[in-house]
N, C-alpha and C positions, 0 to 999 in steps of 0.2 A: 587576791583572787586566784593564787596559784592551789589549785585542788590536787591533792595527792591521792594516787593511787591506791587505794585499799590494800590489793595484791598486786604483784606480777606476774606474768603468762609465766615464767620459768617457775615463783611460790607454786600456781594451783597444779602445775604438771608434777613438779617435785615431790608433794605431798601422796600420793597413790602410791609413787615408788617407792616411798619410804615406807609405808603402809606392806604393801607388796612382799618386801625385803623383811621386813623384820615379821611377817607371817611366815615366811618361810623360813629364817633360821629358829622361828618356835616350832614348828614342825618337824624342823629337821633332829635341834633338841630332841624333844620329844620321843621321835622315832630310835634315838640313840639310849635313851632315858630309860623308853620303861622297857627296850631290849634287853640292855643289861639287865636291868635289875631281878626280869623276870629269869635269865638264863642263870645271873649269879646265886641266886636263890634256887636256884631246879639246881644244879652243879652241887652247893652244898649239900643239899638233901640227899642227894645220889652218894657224896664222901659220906656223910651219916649214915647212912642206910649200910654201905659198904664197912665200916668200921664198929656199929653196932649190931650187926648180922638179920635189920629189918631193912621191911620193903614200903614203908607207907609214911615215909619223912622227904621222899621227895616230890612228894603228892600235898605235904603240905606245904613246903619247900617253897613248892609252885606257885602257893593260892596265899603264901605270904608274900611272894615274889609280884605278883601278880594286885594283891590291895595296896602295897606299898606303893607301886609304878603307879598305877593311875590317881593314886590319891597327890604323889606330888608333880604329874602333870594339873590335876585339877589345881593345885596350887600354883604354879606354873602360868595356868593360862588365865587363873581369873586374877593374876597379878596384871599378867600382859594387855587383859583388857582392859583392867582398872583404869592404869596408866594411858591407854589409846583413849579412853572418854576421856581423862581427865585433860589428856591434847587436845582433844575436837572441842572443850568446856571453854579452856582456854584461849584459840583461834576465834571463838564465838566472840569473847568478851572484847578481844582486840578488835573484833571486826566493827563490834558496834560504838565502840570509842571512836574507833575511826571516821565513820559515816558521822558520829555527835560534829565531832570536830572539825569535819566536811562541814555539815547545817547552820556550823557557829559562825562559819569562816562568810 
């Protein structure tokens, strides 16, 4: 007759800060991520432009800089959410095995 706990008060509070945390080091990624990529891309175009005697390679420079960066945060984040649903998928099916095994008991 001894019924277990589904969660405990520290699991449900635990789980937001975990959540929390790792949105924010994807963020912070991110904001590191498509920095560079866009300034290292303008920088070369600028040496290019300089060393080929034009002016319109760091203009492109940019806008490679620039589809490159968001294309692998978009990579990036629909990793990070993949993985956060397939956690809450997961939590689900625990939860309800659990409650089973509560109804059996």
């Amino acid at each position: 007759m001894d019924k277990k706990p589904t969660k405990t008060n520290q699991e449900e509070t635990d789980r937001p800060k975990e959540q929390i945390g790792s949105l924010l080091f994807l963020i912070t990624t991110l904001g590191f991520a498509v920095t560079f990529g866009i300034v290292s891309c303008f920088i070369g175009g600028v040496l290019l432009d300089k060393k080929l005697g034009t002016s319109y390679i760091k203009i492109i420079g940019l806008f490679v800089g620039l589809a490159m960066s968001f294309f692998w945060a978009y990579l990036q984040m629909s990793k990070h959410f993949q993985s956060m649903l397939s956690k809450e998928e997961e939590n689900k099916n625990l939860d309800s095995n659990d409650n089973q095994q509560v109804r059996r008991k």
